[in-house]
C-alpha positions in Angstrom: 106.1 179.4 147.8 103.1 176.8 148.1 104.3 175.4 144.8 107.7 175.4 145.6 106.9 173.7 149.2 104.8 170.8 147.0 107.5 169.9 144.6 109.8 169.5 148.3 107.0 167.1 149.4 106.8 165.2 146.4 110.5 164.5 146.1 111.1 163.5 149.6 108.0 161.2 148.9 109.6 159.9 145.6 113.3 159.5 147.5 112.1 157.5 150.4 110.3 155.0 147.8 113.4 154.3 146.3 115.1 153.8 149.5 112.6 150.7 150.1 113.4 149.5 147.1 116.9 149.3 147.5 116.3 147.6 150.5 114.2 144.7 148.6 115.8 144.2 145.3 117.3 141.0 144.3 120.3 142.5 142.2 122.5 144.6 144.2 124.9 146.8 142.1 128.8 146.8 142.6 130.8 149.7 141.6 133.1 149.3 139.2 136.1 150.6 141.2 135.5 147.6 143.2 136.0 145.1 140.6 139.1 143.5 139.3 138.9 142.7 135.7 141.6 139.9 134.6 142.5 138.1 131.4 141.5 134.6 133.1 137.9 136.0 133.5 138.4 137.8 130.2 139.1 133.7 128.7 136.2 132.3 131.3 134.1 134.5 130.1 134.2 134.0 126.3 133.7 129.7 127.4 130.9 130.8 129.3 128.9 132.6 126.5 130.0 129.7 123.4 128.5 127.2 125.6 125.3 129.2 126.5 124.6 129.9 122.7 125.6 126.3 122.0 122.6 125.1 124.3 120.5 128.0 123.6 120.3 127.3 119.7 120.2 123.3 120.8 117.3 124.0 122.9 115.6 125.8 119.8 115.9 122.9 117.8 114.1 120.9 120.3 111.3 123.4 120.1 111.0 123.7 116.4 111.2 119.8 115.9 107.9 117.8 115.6 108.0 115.1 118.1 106.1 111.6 117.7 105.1 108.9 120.3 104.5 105.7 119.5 102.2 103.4 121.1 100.2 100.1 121.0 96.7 99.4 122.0 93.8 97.2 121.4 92.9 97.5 117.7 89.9 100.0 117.9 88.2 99.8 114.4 84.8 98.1 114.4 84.5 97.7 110.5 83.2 94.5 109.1 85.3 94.5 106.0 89.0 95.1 104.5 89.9 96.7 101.3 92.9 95.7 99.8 94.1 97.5 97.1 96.3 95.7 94.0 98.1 96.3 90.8 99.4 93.1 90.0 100.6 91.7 86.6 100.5 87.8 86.0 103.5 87.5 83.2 102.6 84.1 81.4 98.3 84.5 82.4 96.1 85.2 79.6 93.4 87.9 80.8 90.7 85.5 79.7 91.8 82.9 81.7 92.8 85.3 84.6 90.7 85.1 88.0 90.5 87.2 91.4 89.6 84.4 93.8 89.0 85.5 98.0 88.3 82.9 100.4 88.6 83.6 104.5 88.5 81.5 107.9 84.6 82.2 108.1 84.4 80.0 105.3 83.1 82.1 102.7 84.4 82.0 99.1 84.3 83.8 96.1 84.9 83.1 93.0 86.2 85.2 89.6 85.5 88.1 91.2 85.0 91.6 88.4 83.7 93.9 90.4 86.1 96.6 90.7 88.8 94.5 88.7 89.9 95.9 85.4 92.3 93.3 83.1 94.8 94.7 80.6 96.2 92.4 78.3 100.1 92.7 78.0 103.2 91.1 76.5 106.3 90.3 78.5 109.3 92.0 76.3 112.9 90.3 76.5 113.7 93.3 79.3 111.4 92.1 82.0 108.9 94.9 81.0 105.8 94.8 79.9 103.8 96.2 77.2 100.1 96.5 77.2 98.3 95.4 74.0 95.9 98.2 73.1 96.4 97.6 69.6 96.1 95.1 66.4 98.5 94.9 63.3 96.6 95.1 60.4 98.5 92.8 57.2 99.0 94.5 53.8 98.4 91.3 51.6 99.9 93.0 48.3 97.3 91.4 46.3 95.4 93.0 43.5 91.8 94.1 44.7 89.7 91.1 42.9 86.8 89.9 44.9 87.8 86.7 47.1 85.2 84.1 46.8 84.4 82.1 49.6 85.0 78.4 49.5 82.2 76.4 49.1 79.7 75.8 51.9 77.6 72.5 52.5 74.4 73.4 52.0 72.9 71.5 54.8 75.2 71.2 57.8 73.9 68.9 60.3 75.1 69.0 63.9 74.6 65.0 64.0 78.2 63.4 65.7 80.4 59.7 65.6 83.0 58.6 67.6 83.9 57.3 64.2 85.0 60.3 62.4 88.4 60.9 61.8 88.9 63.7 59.3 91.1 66.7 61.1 94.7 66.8 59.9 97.2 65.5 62.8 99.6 68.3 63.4 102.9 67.8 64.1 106.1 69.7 64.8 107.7 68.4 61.5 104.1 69.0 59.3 103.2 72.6 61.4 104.8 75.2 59.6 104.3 73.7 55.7 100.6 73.3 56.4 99.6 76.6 57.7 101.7 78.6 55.3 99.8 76.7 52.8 96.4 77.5 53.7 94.1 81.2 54.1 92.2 79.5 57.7 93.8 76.9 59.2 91.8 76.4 62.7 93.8 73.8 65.2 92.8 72.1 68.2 95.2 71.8 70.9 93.5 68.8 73.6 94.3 66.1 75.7 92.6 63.3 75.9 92.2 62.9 80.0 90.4 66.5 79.6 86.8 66.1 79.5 85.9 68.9 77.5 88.4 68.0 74.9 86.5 64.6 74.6 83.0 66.5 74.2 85.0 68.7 71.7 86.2 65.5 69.9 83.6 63.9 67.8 81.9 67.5 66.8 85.4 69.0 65.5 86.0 65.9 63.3 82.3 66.2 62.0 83.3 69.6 61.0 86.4 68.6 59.2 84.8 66.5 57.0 83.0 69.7 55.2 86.6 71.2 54.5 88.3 67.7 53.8 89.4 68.8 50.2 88.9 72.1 50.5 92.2 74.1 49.7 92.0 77.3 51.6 90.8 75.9 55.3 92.4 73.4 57.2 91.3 71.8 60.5 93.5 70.1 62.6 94.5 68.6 65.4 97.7 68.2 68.0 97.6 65.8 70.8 99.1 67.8 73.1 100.4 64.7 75.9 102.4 63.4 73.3 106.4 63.7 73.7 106.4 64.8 70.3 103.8 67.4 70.3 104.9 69.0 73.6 107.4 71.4 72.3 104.9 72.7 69.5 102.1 73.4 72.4 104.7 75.2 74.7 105.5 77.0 71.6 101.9 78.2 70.8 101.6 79.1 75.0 99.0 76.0 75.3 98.0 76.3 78.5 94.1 75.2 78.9 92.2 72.3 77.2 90.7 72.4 74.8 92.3 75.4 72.6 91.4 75.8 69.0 93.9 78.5 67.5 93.6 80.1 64.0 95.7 81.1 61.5 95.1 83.8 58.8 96.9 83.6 55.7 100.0 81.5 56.1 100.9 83.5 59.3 102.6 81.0 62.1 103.0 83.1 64.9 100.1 85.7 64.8 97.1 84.1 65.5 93.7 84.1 67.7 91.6 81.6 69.5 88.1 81.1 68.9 85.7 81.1 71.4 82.8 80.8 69.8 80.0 78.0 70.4 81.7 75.0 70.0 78.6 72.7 67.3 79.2 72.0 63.8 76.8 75.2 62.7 79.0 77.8 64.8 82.3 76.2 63.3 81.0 76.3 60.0 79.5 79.8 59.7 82.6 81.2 61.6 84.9 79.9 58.8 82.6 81.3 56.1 82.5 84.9 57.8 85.8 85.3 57.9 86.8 83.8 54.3 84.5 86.4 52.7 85.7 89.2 55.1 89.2 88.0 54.1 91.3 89.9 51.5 94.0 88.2 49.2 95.1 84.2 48.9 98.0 82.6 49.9 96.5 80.0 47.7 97.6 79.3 43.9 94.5 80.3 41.5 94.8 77.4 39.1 93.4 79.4 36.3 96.4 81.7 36.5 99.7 80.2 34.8 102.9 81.6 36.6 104.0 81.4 40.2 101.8 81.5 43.4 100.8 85.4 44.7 103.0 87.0 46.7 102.5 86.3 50.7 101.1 88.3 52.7 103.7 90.9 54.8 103.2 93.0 58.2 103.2 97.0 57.7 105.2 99.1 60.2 103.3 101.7 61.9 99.9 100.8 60.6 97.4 99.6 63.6 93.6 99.4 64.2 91.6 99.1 67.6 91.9 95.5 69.6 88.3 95.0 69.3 88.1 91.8 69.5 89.3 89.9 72.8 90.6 86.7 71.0 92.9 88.1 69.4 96.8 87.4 70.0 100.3 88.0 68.7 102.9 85.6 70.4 105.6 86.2 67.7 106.3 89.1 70.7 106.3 86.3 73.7 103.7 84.6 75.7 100.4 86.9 76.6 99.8 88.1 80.1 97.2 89.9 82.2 98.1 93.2 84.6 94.8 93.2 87.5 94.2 96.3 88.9 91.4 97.2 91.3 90.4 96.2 95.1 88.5 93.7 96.5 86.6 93.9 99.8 87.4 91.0 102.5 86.4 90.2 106.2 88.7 91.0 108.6 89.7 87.5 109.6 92.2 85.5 108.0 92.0 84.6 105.0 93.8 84.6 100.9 93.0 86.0 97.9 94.6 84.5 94.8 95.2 84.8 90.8 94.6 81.7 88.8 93.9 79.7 85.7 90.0 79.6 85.5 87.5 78.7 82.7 84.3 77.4 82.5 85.0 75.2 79.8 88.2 74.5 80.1 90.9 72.3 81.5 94.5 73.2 82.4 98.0 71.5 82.1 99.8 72.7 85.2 103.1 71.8 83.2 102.4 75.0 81.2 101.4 77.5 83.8 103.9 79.3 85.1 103.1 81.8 87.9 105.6 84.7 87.5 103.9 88.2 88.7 105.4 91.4 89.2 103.7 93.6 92.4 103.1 97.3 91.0 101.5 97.8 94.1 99.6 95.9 97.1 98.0 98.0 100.0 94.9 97.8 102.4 92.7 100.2 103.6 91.5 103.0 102.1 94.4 104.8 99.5 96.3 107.4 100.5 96.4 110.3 98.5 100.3 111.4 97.3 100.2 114.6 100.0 99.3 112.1 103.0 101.7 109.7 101.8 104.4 112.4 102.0 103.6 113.1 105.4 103.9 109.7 107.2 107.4 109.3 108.8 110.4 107.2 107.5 109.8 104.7 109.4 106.0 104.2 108.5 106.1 104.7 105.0 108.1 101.8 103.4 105.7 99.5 105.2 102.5 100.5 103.7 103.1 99.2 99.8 106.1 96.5 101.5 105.7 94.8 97.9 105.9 97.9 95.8 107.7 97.2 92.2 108.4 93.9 93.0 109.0 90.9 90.6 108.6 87.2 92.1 110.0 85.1 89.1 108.6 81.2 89.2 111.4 78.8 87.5 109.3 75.6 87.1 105.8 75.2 85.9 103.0 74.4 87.9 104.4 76.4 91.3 102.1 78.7 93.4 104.0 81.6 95.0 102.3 81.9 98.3 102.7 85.8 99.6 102.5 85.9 103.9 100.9 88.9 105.1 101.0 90.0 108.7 98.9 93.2 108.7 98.6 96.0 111.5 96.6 98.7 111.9 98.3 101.9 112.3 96.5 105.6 113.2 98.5 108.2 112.7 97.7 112.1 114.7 99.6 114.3 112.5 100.1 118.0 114.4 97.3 120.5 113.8 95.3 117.6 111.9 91.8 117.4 112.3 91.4 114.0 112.2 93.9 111.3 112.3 94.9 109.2 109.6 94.1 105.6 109.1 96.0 103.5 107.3 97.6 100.0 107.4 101.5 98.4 108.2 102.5 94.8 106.5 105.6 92.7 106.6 105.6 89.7 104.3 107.6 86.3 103.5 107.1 83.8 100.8 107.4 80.4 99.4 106.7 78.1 96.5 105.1 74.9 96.4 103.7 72.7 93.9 99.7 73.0 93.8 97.0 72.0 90.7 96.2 74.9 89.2 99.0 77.0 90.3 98.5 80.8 91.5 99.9 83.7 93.1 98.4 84.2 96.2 98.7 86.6 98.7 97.7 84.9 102.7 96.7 88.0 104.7 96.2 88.0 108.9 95.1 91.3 111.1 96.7 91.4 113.9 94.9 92.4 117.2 96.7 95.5 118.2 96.9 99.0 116.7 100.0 101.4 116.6 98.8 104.6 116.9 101.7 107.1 116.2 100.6 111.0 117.7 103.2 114.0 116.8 103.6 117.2 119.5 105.7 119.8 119.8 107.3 121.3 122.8 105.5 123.9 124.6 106.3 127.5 124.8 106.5 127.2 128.5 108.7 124.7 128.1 111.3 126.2 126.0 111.5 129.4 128.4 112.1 127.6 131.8 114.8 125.4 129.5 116.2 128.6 128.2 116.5 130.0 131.9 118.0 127.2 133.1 120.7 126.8 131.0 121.5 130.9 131.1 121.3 130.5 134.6 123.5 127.4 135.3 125.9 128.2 133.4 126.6 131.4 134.5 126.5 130.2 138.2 128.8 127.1 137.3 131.0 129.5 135.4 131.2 131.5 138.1 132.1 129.4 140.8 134.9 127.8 138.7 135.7 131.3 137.9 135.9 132.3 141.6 138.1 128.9 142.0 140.8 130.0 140.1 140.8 133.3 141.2 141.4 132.9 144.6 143.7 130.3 143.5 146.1 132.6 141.5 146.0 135.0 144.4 147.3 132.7 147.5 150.2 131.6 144.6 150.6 135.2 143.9 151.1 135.8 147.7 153.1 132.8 148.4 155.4 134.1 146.2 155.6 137.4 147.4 156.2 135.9 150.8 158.7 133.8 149.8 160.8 137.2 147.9 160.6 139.1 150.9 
């Protein structure tokens, strides 16, 4: 009995809770008998869900998706220096002649910069490509294997000058071809006589000729290179600097090197030696032989040696050029850096420098890795390398191709990064003008202000009260249009009840 008189007590306790309840919940319960179920509500209904899992899933998207801000501010780095990354290739520049200048608005300026430069030596092909030269042809002179005597050598050779000798060969377009192919060395010099060091070259390169006057298998000569005549035949040999002495092995026309040795009668002389009694076969007749002259000397496919030597060069292929890769550190004021014509020695005819480069790639700042480069956004990316693979062709001779830089700073916060990533935005124009020595140069300005670009992603919170909201206004809406044309359809339904009657 006690038990029984608990269990009483504990379900008249339980029964009056839930009568407070019902007396404070939100959701009050309608029978089903006292709902009227139509196909209008049926059709209202099946709207009413479509457009909540239309907004629903839309709303989703919004949460998943990676949202960026963009703003601008005060640029914020306090480095002292700029690094501006390059992979440029001068089409018509000879590597050796090649030089990384920097100059800024603080009024520093440096000159043939190396340090972190590396020159490859290429040739331009027909295409537009270009081919690097990390090889030399080697000749297969078809010659029996007799030991080549060198040709005689003045026993005292005195480095003791006259304006009065005059014993180099003139070269000229119509003489070019039957002398070289008739000789085993033939050494020219290219010159003009406004250049100064072709003047100082003058007297001790006609001294030297006079020890190979008659001699059969060396020729020295010279080509005037300002004359009407002779301008075609420098052009043809790529004469572009002042003076140039090119040589020619074996009868060969095309491939051929430039010395750059010490220019005195001594240097000249033991050069030519050398390199007679390192040379193998003749394309000389041997008078003590009766018969026809030896066979020339022919190229062999497929058989190379290493391009040791750096004054070595083939233009039977094209004109030699020079691809620059590297960085070069700059202040971060305004200022150029530029690719020119330079040489200690040397002068240069801007009528045969021509300027054409193609842009592999131009950045600034520290290089971004292929992963960070991926993750910068459309609309970043194609400004950070704005010259990428581009080829700036120079008609005339003698034009500099000036490059305008504007650069900005640019920080990017990629989500869940731990620290953002800085990098730099350009946009560029250009022009040509005439300038002595030409060059491709690339005018770069910072500008003030920094974009600074943050990704975010809506919050959780965010995505529930949205989700809530649209659930819940659209049943209400729904619902009230629902009620609408309920009522509606039941005074017609009356009306016309009323009017049968």
């Amino acid at each position: 009995r006690r038990v029984h008189g608990e269990n009483e007590k504990n379900k008249a306790g339980l029964m009056g809770a839930q009568d407070v309840l019902k007396h404070i919940q939100f959701y009050r319960k309608v029978h089903q008998d006292f709902t009227d179920a139509t196909a209008t509500t049926g059709v209202i209904s099946i709207i009413a869900a479509i457009i909540m899992t239309f907004l629903f899933f839309s709303q989703l998207s919004q949460y998943v998706a990676i949202n960026e801000e963009v703003t601008m501010i005060m640029d914020e780095n306090t480095s002292e220096k700029l690094r501006i990354n390059f992979n440029i290739t001068m089409q018509y520049l000879p590597c050796r002649f090649a030089s990384v200048d920097v100059s800024d608005s603080h009024g520093e300026h440096y000159v043939n910069i190396t340090t972190h430069v590396a020159k490859w030596r290429i040739i331009s092909t027909e295409a537009g490509d270009s081919e690097r030269l990390g090889v030399r042809p080697t000749i297969d002179r078809r010659l029996d294997d007799r030991t080549e005597k060198p040709a005689a050598t003045p026993l005292a050779v005195v480095d003791e000058y006259n304006d009065q000798e005059d014993a180099a060969v003139e070269i000229t377009p119509d003489n070019f071809d039957s002398l070289v192919s008739k000789h085993d060395l033939t050494m020219i010099n290219f010159y003009a006589p406004w250049c100064h060091w072709s003047n100082r070259l003058k007297p001790v390169w006609e001294h030297t000729a006079t020890y190979y006057k008659d001699n059969r298998r060396v020729l020295l000569g010279r080509v005037d290179c300002t004359k009407g005549e002779n301008r075609a035949l420098c052009q043809r040999n790529h004469i572009m600097a002042f003076p140039t002495i090119r040589i020619y092995r074996l009868g060969q026309t095309h491939s051929h090197e430039y010395y750059d040795g010490d220019r005195q009668t001594t240097a000249f002389v033991d050069y030519i030696v050398t390199q007679l009694r390192e040379m193998k076969g003749s394309v000389v007749r041997d008078e003590s032989q009766d018969g026809d002259d030896p066979l020339p000397p022919v190229h062999t496919q497929g058989q190379f040696k290493n391009l040791g030597q750096e004054n070595f060069e083939d233009t039977s292929r094209g004109p030699e050029g020079c691809m620059l890769t590297g960085f070069v550190m700059v202040n971060r004021a305004p200022g150029n850096f530029h690719i020119q014509a330079r040489a200690a020695d040397h002068s240069f005819n801007a009528d045969n420098l021509n300027t054409t480069h193609f842009i592999t790639s131009l950045t600034f700042g520290s290089p971004l890795s292929t992963r960070e480069l991926s993750s910068l956004n459309r609309d970043t990316l194609p400004f950070i390398n704005t010259l990428e693979n581009e080829l700036f062709i120079s008609r005339n001779f003698g034009v500099t191709r000036e490059h305008y830089v504007k650069v900005v700073h640019t920080t990017y916060h990629k989500l869940n990064a731990k620290s953002p990533l800085s990098t730099y935005q350009y946009t560029t124009t250009d022009t040509e003008y005439v300038e002595h020595p030409p060059s491709a140069k690339f005018s770069f300005d910072l500008s003030p202000t920094q974009i600074v670009i943050k990704q975010s992603r809506q919050p959780l919170s965010t995505f529930v009260t949205s989700v809530c909201a649209i659930i819940g206004g659209v049943f209400t809406v729904i619902g009230l249009v629902d009620s609408v044309l309920y009522h509606s359809l039941s005074v017609l339904k009356k009306r016309q009840l009323g009017k049968l009657g």
